[in-house]
ZAMARGU-4260 file (C-alpha; in steps of 0.2 Angstrom, whole numbers, plus 5000, padded with zeros to 4 digits):
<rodrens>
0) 5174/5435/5686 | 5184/5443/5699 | 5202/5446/5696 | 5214/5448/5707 | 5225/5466/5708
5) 5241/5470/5700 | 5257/5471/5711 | 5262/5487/5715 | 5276/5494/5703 | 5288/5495/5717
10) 5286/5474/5720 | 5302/5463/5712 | 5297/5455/5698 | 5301/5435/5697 | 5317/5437/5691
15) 5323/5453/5700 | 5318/5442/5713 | 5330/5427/5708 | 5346/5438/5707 | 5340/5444/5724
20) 5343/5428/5729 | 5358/5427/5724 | 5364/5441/5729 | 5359/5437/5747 | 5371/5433/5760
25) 5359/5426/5769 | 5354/5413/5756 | 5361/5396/5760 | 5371/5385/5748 | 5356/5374/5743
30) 5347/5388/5740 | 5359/5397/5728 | 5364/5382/5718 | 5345/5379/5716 | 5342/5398/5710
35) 5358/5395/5699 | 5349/5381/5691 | 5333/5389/5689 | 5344/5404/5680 | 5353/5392/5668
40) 5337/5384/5662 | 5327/5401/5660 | 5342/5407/5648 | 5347/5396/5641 | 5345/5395/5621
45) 5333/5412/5625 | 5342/5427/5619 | 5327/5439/5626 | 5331/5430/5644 | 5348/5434/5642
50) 5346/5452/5640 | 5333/5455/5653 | 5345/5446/5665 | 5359/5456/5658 | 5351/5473/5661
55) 5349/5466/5679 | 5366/5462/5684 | 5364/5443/5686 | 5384/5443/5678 | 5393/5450/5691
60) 5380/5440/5705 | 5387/5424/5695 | 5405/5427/5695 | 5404/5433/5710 | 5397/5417/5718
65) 5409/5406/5707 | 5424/5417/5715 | 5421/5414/5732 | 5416/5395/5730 | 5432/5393/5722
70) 5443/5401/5736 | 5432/5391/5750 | 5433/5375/5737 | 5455/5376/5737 | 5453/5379/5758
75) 5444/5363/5757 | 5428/5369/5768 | 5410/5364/5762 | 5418/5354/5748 | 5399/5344/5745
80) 5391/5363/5740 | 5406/5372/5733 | 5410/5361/5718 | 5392/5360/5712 | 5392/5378/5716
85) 5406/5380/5704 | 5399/5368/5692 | 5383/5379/5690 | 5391/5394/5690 | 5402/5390/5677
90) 5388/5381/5665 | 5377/5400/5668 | 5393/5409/5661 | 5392/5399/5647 | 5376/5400/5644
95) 5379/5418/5643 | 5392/5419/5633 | 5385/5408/5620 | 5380/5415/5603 | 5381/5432/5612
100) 5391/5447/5611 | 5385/5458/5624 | 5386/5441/5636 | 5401/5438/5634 | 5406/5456/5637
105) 5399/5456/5653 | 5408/5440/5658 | 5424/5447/5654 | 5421/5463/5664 | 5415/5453/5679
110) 5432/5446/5678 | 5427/5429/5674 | 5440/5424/5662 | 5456/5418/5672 | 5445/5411/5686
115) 5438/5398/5672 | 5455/5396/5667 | 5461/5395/5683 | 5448/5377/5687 | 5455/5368/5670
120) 5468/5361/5682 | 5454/5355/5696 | 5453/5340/5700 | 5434/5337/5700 | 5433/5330/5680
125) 5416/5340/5680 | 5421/5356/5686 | 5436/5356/5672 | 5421/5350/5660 | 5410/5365/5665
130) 5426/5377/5662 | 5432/5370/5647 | 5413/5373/5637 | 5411/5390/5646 | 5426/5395/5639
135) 5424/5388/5622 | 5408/5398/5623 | 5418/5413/5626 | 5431/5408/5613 | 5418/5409/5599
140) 5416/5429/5600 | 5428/5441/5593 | 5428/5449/5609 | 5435/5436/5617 | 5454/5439/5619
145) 5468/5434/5610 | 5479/5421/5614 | 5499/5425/5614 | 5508/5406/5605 | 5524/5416/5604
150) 5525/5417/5624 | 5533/5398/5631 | 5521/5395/5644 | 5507/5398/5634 | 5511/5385/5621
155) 5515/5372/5636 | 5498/5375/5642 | 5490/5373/5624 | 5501/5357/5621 | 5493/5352/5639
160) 5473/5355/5632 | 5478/5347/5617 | 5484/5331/5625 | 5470/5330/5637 | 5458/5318/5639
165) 5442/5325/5643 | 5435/5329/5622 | 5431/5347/5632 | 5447/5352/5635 | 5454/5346/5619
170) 5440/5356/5611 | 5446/5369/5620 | 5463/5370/5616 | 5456/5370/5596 | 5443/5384/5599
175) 5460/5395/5607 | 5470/5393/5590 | 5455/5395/5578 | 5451/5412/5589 | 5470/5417/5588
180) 5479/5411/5578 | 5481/5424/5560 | 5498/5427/5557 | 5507/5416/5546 | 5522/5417/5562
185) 5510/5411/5573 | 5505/5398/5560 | 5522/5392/5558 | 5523/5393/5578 | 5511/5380/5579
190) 5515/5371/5566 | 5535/5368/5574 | 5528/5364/5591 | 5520/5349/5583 | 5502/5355/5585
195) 5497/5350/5567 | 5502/5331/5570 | 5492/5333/5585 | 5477/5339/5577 | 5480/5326/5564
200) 5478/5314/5577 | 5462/5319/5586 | 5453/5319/5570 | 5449/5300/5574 | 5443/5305/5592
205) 5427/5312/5595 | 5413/5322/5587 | 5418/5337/5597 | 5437/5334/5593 | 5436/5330/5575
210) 5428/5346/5573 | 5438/5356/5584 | 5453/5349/5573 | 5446/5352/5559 | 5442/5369/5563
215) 5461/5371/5570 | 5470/5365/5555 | 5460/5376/5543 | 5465/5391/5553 | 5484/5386/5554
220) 5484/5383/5538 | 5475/5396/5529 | 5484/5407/5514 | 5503/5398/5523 | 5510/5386/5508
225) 5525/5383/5519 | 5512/5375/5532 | 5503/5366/5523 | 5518/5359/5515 | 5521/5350/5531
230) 5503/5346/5532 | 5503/5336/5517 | 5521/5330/5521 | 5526/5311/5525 | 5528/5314/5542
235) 5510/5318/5544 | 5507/5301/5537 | 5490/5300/5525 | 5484/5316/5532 | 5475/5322/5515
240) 5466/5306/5515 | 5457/5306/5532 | 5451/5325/5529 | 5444/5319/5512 | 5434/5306/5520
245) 5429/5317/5533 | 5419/5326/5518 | 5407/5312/5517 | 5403/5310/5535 | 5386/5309/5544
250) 5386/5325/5553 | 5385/5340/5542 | 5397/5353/5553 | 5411/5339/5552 | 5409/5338/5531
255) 5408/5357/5531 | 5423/5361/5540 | 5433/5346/5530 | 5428/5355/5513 | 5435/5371/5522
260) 5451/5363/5525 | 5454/5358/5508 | 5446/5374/5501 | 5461/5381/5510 | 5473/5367/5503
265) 5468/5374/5486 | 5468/5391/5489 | 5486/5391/5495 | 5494/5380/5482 | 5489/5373/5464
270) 5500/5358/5466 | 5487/5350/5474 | 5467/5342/5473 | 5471/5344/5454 | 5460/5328/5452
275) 5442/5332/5444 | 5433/5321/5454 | 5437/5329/5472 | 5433/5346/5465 | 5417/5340/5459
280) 5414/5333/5476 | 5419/5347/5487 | 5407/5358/5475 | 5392/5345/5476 | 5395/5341/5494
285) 5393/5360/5498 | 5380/5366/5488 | 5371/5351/5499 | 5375/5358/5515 | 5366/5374/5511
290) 5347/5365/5512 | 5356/5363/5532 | 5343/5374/5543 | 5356/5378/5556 | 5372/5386/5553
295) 5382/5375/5543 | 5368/5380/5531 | 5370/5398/5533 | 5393/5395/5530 | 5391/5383/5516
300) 5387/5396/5502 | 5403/5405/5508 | 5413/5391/5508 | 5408/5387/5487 | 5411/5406/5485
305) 5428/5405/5494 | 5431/5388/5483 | 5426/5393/5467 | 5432/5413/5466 | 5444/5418/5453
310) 5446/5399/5448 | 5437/5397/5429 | 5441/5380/5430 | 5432/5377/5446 | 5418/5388/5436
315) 5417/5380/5422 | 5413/5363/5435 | 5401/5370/5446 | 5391/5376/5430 | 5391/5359/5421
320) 5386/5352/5440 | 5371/5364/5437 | 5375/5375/5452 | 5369/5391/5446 | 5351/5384/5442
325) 5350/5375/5457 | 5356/5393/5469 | 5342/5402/5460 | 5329/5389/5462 | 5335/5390/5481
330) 5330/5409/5479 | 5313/5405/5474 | 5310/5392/5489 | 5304/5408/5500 | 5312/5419/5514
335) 5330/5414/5520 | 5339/5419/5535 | 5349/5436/5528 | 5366/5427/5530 | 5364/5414/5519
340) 5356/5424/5506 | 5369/5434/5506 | 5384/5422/5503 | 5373/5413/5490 | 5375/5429/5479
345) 5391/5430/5483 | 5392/5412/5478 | 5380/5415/5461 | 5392/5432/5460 | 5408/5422/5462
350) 5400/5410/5448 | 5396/5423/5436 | 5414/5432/5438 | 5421/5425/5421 | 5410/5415/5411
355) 5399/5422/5397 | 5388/5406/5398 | 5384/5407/5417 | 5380/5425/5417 | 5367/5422/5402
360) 5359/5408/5410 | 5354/5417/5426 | 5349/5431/5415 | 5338/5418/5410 | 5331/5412/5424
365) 5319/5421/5438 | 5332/5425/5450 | 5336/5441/5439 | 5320/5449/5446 | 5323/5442/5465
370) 5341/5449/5463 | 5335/5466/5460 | 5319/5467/5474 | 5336/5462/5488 | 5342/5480/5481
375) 5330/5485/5494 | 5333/5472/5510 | 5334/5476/5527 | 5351/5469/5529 | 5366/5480/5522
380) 5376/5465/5520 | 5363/5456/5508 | 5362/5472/5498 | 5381/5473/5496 | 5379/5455/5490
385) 5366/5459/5477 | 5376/5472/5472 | 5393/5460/5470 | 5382/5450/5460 | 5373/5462/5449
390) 5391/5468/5444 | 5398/5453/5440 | 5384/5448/5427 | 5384/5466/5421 | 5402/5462/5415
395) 5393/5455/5398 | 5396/5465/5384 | 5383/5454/5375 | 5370/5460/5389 | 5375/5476/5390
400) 5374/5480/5372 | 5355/5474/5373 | 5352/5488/5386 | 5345/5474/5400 | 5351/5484/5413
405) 5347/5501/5411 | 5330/5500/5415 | 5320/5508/5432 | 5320/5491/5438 | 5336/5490/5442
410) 5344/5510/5439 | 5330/5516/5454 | 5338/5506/5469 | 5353/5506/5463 | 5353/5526/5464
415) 5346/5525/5481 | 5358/5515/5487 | 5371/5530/5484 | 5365/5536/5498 | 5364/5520/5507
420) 5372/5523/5525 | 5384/5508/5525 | 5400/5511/5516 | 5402/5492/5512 | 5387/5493/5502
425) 5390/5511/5495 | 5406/5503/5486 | 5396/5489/5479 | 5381/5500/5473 | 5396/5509/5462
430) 5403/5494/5459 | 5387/5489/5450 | 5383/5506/5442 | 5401/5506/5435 | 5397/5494/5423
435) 5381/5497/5419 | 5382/5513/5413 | 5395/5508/5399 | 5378/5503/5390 | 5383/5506/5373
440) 5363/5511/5369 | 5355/5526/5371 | 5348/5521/5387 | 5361/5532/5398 | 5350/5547/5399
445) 5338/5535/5410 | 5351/5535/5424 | 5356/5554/5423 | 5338/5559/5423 | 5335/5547/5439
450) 5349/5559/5447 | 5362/5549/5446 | 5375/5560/5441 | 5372/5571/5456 | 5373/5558/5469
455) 5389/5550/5459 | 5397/5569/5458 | 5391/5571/5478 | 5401/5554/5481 | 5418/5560/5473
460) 5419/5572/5486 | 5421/5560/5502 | 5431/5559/5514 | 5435/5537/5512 | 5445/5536/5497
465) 5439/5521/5490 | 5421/5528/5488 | 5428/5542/5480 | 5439/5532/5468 | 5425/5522/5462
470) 5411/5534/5461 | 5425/5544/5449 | 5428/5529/5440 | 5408/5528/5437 | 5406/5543/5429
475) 5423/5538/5419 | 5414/5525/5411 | 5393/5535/5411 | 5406/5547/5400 | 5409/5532/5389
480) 5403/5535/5372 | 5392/5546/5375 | 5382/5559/5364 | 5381/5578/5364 | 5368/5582/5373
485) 5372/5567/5388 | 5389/5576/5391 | 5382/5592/5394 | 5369/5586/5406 | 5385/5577/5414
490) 5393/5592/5415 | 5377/5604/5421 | 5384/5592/5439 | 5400/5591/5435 | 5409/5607/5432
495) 5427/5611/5426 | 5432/5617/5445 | 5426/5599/5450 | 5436/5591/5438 | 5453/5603/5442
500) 5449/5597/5461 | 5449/5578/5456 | 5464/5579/5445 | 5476/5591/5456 | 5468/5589/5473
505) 5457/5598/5483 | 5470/5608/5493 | 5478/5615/5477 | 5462/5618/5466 | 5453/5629/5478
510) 5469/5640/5477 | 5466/5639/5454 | 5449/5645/5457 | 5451/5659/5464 | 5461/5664/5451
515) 5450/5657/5434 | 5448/5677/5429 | 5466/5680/5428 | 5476/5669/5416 | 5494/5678/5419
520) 5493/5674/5438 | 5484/5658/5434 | 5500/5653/5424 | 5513/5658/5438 | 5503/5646/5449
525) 5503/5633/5438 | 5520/5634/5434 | 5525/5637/5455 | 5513/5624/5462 | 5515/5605/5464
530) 5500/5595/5460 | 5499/5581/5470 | 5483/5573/5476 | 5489/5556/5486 | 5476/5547/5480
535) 5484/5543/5462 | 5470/5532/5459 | 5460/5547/5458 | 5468/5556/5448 | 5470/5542/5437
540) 5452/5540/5434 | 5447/5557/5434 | 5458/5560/5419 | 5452/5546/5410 | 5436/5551/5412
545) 5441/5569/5404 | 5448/5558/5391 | 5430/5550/5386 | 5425/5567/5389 | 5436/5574/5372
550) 5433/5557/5363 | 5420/5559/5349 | 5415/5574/5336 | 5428/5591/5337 | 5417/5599/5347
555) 5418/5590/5361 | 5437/5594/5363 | 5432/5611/5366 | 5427/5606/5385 | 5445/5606/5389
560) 5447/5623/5383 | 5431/5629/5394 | 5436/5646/5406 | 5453/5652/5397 | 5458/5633/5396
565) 5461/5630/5415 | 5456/5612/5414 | 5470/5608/5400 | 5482/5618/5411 | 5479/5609/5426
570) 5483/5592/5413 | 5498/5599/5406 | 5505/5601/5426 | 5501/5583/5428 | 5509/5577/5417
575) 5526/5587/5424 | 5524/5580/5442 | 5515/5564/5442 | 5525/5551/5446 | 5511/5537/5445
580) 5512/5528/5430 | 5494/5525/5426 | 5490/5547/5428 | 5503/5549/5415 | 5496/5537/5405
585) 5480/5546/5406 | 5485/5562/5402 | 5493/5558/5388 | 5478/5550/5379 | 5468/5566/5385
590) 5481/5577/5375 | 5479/5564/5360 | 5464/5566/5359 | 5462/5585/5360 | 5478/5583/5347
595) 5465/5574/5336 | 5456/5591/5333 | 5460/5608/5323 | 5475/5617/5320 | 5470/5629/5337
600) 5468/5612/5348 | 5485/5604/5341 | 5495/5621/5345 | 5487/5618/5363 | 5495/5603/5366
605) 5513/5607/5358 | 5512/5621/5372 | 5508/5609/5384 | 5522/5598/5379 | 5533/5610/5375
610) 5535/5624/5387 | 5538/5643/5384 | 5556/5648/5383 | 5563/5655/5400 | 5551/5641/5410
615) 5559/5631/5422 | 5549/5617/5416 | 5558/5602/5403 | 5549/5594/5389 | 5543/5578/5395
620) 5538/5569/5380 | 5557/5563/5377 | 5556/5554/5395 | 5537/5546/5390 | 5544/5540/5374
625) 5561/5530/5384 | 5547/5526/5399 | 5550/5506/5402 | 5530/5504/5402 | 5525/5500/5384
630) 5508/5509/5388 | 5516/5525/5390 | 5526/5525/5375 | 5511/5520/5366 | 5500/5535/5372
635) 5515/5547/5369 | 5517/5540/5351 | 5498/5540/5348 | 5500/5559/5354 | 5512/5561/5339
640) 5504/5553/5325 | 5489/5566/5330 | 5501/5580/5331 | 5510/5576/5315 | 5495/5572/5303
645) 5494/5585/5286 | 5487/5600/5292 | 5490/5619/5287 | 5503/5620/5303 | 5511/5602/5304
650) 5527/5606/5294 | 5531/5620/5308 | 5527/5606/5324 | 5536/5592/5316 | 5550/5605/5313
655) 5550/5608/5333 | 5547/5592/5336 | 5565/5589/5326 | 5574/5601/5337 | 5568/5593/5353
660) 5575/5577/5347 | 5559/5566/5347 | 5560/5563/5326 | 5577/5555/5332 | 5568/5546/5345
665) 5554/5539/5335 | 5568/5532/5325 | 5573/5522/5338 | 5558/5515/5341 | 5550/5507/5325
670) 5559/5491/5331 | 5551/5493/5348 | 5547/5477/5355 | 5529/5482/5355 | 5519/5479/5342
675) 5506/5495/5346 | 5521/5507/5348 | 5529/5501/5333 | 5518/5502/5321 | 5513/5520/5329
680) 5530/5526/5330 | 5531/5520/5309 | 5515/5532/5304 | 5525/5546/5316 | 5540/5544/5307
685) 5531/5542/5290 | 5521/5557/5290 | 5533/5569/5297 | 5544/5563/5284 | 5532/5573/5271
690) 5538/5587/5276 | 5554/5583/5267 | 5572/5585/5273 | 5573/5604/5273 | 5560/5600/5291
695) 5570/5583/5294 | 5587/5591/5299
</rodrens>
């Protein structure tokens, strides 16, 4: 059968051909406002349309036609084609910007914005219709611009959308406030221009009002006691009431964002929705909401994450409502839209935070298995989830005990994902592992053999801090009651320069380094240079981990003493210019433990603490022992006991230790309100005391 031939590739296609059109000055009015139709029903709901007619320019054609319809429409000429004109131009802006980023960039580079705003005061009713949902389109994107309350005029002109009749306008004005309103002095703005009474009020008006409203009054109030003070105040009359009913209405947007509002009531203050039976409600209401196949189904899961985190009684509700079975048998329905997967683990995350019983029964249900395949999904945001989520039922001592975790099922992606591209999901991938590897089995080997040691080591050299921090803290707790042979693997990765660099800071170790073959200048740069790595948090976890590291059989406290002892070194200078509570805290238990040892190790630390005469450094332990922190004291005590326990060379420590004064001090403190450092400072006290009082003073 005969076919007819191809255009030639230089012939406009159809839709080149519509944006010539309007482009045209020769195209009459009928014809444009026809084409303008044609555009709007080709794009609309069609994100692919969209794009193509992006890439052509039909944006600027648009505004452009609107602009000059609207300066013919206010000199009153062609008044039957220029209002349409504008009404059609203004819908295809919409249309544009709806659901669309890169649409409604384009509008806002074509200048679009202030002409819409411009036609909310027209007086053609449909024209200001057309404005309003365009710009409420555009209002639904981040990159839509924020909206000053603070300037007088601004506020008058929001008062005015608020006070409108048309439900568009109205909307309007409560799609501007959610957009931009985040401070809690814009919050309290609002709030004392009589905004929230307003919004009260429109929450008996229309579909689109009551949700605007809604949506409103969750953003004023949000994380703001003061506000919602006001908000539950008499002058608001039964304010509470009618967003509680609002949780049981017919249309599933409106019951979602009345749950938000009293998710945000409770957030911000414990005095109120103490009753059971509203929480039981909110949680039921919204796990409903998540079988939704539009949006609202996609929010719900974060709005029951949002309700029940950090809240054990809220927990302890949502588990007897059967929640967690009922989120893992929404898992096993089939494929999901990556959003919602993603906030229902943070929602089994969140449930699975505190409670013993909820982490054991997802352990026994097959969402365990579906958890750790969603290692692997496309979406970063879904693999940070599963990460949130494996951490949180990792925090099972019980569990982890067992050795459920460190299996190739779940250690495999997890290592991958330490190299994962997206930081969010880096964070949560260490998150995970951190607790995981505490495993107090034999099963730790798996993960350094997997190579996670070199990707963690790898990691404690970036450049964000807060991936650095946590992959630090991970090998803290891999160091965890670990055997022999573990902690030399650890360390084939991990050498004693790489620790100096997390516990001083880069700038300064490079400079120790250099010097490891000459102890006498290593000693002047110790004594001359001030350690102080800003990222305390570091520093704090790095020494921890050498803590774990000297924790076990006497051998192990040799590995401070590795390479003339410049790991120990770069401790003790720590300890004299850490101002951090938490690092000091963790040096001292490092020197406790390497006080634990043999007479060599003990004699280590008593230089540590006590520096050589003619030093320009101060004993520290004295200040440690006074410190205000009851955690610090209790280190430094522990530190004592180690030092002052019968050995061949204890009677010449505790007779220094008499000198320096801290016998006195340890005096002082076996009434100290601590418990811990009381009965420490007592077994100080006691064994120096065997000494007898030629030793005593």
């Amino acid at each position: 059968m005969p076919t007819s031939a191809p255009p030639p590739s230089n012939y406009p296609t159809r839709s080149e051909d519509l944006i010539g059109r309007l482009n045209s000055v020769l195209t009459p009015y009928e014809t444009k406002l026809k084409t303008l139709r044609e555009l709007k029903n080709q794009i609309i709901g069609n994100r692919t349309k969209k794009l193509a007619f992006l890439k052509l320019g039909a944006v600027p054609s648009v505004v452009s036609i609107l602009s000059s319809a609207v300066a013919e429409n206010g000199g009153g000429s062609n008044l039957e084609f220029n209002e349409p004109v504008i009404i059609q131009s203004a819908a295809v802006i919409g249309s544009f910007a709806c659901g669309l980023d890169a649409g409604v960039k384009a509008v806002l580079d074509a200048g679009a914005f202030p002409l819409l705003f411009g036609l909310i005061s027209h007086p053609n009713e449909k024209v200001v219709d057309a404005s309003a949902r365009s710009l409420k389109m555009i209002y639904q994107s981040k990159l839509a611009p924020k909206y000053d309350f603070l300037v007088e005029k601004n506020m008058d002109f929001l008062l005015s959308l608020l006070n409108s009749k048309n439900e568009n306008v109205t909307g309007l004005g409560g799609s501007i406030i959610t957009h931009s309103c985040h401070t809690s002095i814009e919050q309290e703005t609002l709030s004392e221009a009589g905004v929230i009474k307003m919004l009260i009020n429109l929450l008996r008006g229309s579909l689109i009002q009551r949700d605007a409203s809604l949506e409103s009054l969750g953003a004023i109030i949000k994380e703001n006691p003061g506000v919602i003070s006001k908000f539950m105040g008499p002058e608001n009359g039964r304010a509470l009431n009618v967003v509680t009913e609002l949780m049981k209405d017919r249309y599933p947007r409106t019951r979602l964002l009345a749950c938000m509002c009293l998710i945000h009531i409770r957030n911000a203050s414990l005095r109120y929705l103490q009753d059971a039976g509203i929480k039981t409600k909110l949680i039921l209401i919204l796990f409903e909401l998540i079988d939704d196949p539009g949006q609202v189904g996609d929010e719900a899961p974060f709005a029951l994450s949002s309700l029940i985190a950090e809240k054990e009684d809220l927990q302890k509700i949502a588990f007897d409502s059967n929640i967690v079975d009922k989120l893992c048998n929404h898992l096993e329905k089939g494929s999901f839209q990556a959003k919602r997967l993603q906030g229902i683990f943070l929602a089994l995350a969140d449930l699975c935070s505190k409670l013993e019983f909820c982490r054991d029964r997802f352990l026994s249900l097959k969402a365990f298995n579906f958890l750790t395949n969603v290692l692997t999904h496309d979406s970063p945001e879904v693999r940070a989830a599963a990460c949130i989520c494996l951490k949180n039922i990792s925090r099972s001592v019980k569990n982890l005990s067992a050795g459920h975790f460190m299996n190739e099922t779940v250690i495999t992606p997890l290592v991958r994902l330490l190299q994962d591209t997206c930081t969010s999901v880096l964070i949560a991938a260490l998150g995970a592992i951190s607790n995981i590897v505490v495993d107090f089995t034999v099963h730790k080997s798996k993960f350094i053999h997997c190579g996670g040691v070199k990707q963690l080591v790898q990691l404690s050299k970036s450049m964000d801090s807060t991936i650095r921090v946590n992959a630090v803290w991970a090998l803290k707790n891999l160091m965890f009651l670990v055997n022999s042979m573990c902690k030399e693997e650890i360390l084939l990765e991990l050498s004693p320069s790489m620790l100096i660099s997390l516990i001083c800071g880069n700038c300064y170790a490079g400079i120790i380094i250099k010097m490891l073959h000459s102890y006498d200048t290593l000693f002047t740069v110790c004594n001359s240079i001030f350690f102080a790595d800003p990222e305390t948090s570091v520093q704090e976890q790095a020494l921890a981990l050498v803590r774990n590291l000297v924790d076990g059989p006497m051998d192990s406290v040799e590995y401070v003493f590795a390479e003339e002892g410049l790991l120990l070194n770069a401790i003790g200078r720590q300890l004299q210019s850490a101002s951090k509570v938490e690092v000091l805290i963790q040096g001292m238990y490092v020197l406790s433990n390497v006080a634990s040892g043999n007479e060599l190790h003990k004699e280590a630390v008593m230089n540590q603490l006590f520096p050589p005469a003619g030093s320009d450094m101060q004993t520290i332990l004295i200040k440690f022992l006074q410190s205000t922190d009851s955690r610090l004291r209790t280190a430094s005590v522990w530190a004592l006991v180690n030092l002052t326990l019968t050995s061949p060379g204890a009677n010449i420590r505790v007779m220094k230790l008499q000198s320096a004064g801290i016998v006195c001090q340890l005096k002082n403190m076996v009434n100290d309100p601590c418990l811990d450092v009381k009965l420490r400072a007592k077994t100080a006290l006691g064994q120096s005391m065997m000494f007898g009082d030629s030793s005593m003073g």
